[in-house]
N, C-alpha and C positions, 0 to 999 in steps of 0.2 A: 521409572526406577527411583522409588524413594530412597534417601528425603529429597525434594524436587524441588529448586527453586526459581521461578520462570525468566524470564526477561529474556527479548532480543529486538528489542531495541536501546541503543547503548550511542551515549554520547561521552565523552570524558577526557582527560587529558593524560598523558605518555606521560608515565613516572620512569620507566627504566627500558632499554631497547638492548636487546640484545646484539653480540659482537658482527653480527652479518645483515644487520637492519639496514638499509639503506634509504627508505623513501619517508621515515619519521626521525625524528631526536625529540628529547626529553621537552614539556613544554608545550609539544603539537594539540590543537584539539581536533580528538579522530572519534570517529565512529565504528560501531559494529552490529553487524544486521541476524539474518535467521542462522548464517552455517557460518561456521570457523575453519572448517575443513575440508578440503574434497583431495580424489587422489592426484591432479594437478599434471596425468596424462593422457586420459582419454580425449579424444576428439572435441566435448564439450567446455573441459577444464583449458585447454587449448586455445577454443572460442571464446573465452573468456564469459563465460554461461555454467558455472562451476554448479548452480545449484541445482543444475541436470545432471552432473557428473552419475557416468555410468555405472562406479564403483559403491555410490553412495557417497553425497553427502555427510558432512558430520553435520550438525542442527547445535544450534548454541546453548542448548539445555534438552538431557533427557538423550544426548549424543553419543557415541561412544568412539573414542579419539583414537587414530593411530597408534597411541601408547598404552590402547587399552583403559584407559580412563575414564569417568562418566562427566560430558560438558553441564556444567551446574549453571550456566548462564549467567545476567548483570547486572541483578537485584542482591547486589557485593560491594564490598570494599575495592575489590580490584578483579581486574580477567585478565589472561595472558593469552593472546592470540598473533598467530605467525601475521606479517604484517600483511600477506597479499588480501585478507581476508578482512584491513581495515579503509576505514575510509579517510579523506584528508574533509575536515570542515573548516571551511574559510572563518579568516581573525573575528568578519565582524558578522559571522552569523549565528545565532544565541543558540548555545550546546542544546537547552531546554526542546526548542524548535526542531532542531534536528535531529533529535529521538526519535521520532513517530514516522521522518521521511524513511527509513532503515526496513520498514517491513509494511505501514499503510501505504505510504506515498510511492515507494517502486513497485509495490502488486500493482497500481493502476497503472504508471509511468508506463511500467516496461512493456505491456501489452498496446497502451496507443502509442509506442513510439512502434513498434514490431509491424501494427495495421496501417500507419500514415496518417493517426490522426490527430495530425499535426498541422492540417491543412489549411489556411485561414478561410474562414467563409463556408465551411461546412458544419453543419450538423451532429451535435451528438446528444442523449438521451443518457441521464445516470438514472439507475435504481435504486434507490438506498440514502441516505444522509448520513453516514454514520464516520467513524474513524476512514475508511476509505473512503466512502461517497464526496464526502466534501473535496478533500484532496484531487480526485477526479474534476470537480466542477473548478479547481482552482486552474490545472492545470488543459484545462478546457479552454477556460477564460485567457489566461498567457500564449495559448496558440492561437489565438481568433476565433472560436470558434463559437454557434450557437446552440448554447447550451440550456437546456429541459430536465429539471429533476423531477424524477418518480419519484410519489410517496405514497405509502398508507397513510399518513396522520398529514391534517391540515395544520396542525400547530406549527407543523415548519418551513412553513410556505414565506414567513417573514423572514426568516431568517438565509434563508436558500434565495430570495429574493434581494435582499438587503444588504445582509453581511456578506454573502460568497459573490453574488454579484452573479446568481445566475439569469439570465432571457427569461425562464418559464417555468413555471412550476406545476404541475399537474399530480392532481388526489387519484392513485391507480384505480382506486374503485368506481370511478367517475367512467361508466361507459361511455357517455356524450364525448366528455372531454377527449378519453383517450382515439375514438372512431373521428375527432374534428384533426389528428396528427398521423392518419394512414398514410403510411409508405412516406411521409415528411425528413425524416431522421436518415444519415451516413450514417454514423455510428451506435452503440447503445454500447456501455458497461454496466455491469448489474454485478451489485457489491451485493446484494440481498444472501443470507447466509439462512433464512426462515423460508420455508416451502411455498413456493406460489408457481399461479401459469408462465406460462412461457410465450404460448401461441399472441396474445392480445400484443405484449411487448413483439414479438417476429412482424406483427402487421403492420405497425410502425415504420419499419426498415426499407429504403427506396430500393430498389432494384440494385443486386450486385452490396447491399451493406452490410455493415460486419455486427457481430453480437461476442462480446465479449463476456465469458464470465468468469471471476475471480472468489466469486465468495462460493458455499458448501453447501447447499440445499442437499439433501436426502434424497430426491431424485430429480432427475431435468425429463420432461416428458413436453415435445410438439409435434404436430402433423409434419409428417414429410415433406407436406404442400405446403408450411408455411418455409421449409426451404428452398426445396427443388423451383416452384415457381417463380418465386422472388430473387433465383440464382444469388440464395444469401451464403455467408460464412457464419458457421459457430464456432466459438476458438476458445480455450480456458488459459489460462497462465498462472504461474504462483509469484515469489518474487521474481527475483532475478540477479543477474552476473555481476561480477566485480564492477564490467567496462562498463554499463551502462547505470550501475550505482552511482557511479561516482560522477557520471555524466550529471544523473539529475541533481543530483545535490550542487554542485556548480552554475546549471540551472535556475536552482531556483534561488539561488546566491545572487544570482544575475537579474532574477526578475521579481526580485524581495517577496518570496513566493513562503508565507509561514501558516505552518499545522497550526488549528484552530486549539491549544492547548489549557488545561486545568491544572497545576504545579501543588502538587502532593509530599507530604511527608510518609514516612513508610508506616508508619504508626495508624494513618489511614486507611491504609489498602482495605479492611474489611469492610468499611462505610461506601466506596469508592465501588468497591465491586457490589453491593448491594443496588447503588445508585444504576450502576452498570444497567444489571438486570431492570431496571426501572426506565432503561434508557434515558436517563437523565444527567450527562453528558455532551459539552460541545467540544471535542470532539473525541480529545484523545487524556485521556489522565498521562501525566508525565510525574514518576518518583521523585524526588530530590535526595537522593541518596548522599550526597557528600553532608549537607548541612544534618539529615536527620543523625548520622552517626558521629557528630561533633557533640 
């Protein structure tokens, strides 16, 4: 619904709170992630997993609000959002940083905390490097676990190696490589949002392991046999709920756990997203929206 202005992920600080606010004051720095809205009675909104809510979500841009309004999202001077729908960010963890946890960092979060893989000493396999991927490998690393990123491009095998601090890195188109990690891996998340197999990554998976996918391919296509016999799980997730937003961002407040970030003026966006397309990105561009409109 144009004009359309995107953002949802939002870090900022409480200018004004209205008379029934109780869990922020002026001052706070809070966050805000995909939905501002849900109907706040169904069974899900209940469970504190609002962005299942059965009546529909409202989505932080492109939304259409309780009062009939259309949510224009955080690439703004300001948002007004009811508080349940905000996040509390600790004194000293940089707003910057916690932008990108509000919609990359809890699509991976909330799915391996849902499967248990949280577990130290077990296995898990990411697909992808990108605004998710990495995040995934972070919070991989923070549970103990050993961790292998999929890639197409060897070019980021330094850095997947190096910087995020993952066990392994493996080029997917490398049949050898991928046939030396049959049935190796508990887990696998695949942030891959571009069309690829599926079967090669399901062989991978030891007996009874989970496959998680968060990102959008066009279609998901495996042999039955690479579930049924392997008695595996395929599971998708999106973000996720208040309770467990707010869990990871305390998290990773705790475990100095920071988005791999690029700190942009708004004046850049079209350079930025061109880079995008280029994949050329580590990992997440972050607006600076206060400074550019000084």
């Amino acid at each position: 619904m144009y004009p359309l202005v995107p953002g949802h992920e939002i870090a900022g600080i409480v200018k004004e709170v209205g008379s029934n606010v109780q869990r922020f004051k002026v001052g706070d720095p809070v966050g805000v992630g995909t939905y501002v809205n849900s109907c706040r009675d169904c069974e899900y909104c209940n469970d504190g997993v609002e962005v299942h809510c059965v009546k529909g979500t409202v989505f932080t841009f492109n939304g259409i609000d309780e009062d009939g309004t259309v949510t224009k999202g955080g690439y703004s001077s300001y948002i007004v959002v009811p508080e349940r729908y905000c996040f509390r960010i600790p004194n000293n963890y940089p707003l910057a940083s916690a932008a990108p946890l509000l919609c990359a960092g809890i699509t991976v979060y909330t799915p391996m905390i849902r499967h248990n893989m949280n577990q130290p000493g077990k296995s898990l396999g990411v697909i992808g490097l990108g605004g998710l991927g990495h995040m995934a490998v972070k919070f991989g690393k923070a549970f103990g676990l050993c961790v292998t990123v999929f890639s197409t491009s060897i070019s980021k095998k330094e850095e997947a190696l190096n910087l995020l601090g993952a066990d392994k890195f493996v080029v997917s188109s490398d049949q050898e490589q991928m046939k030396g990690l049959s049935k190796s891996l508990d887990f696998i998340v695949d942030t891959a949002s571009g069309d690829h197999p599926f079967d090669p990554y399901m062989s991978l998976l030891k007996i009874a392991g989970v496959y998680v996918l968060v990102g959008f391919p066009s279609e998901v296509k495996f042999s039955p046999a690479s579930l049924n016999l392997g008695m595996r799980t395929v599971s998708g997730s999106i973000t996720g709920g208040t309770k467990v937003t707010q869990e990871m961002i305390e998290f990773c407040s705790a475990h100095k756990i920071y988005p791999q970030i690029e700190v942009i003026p708004i004046q850049y966006a079209n350079e930025a997203l061109e880079r995008l397309i280029k994949r050329d990105v580590k990992y997440r561009f972050v607006i600076d929206i206060e400074n550019t409109l000084k």
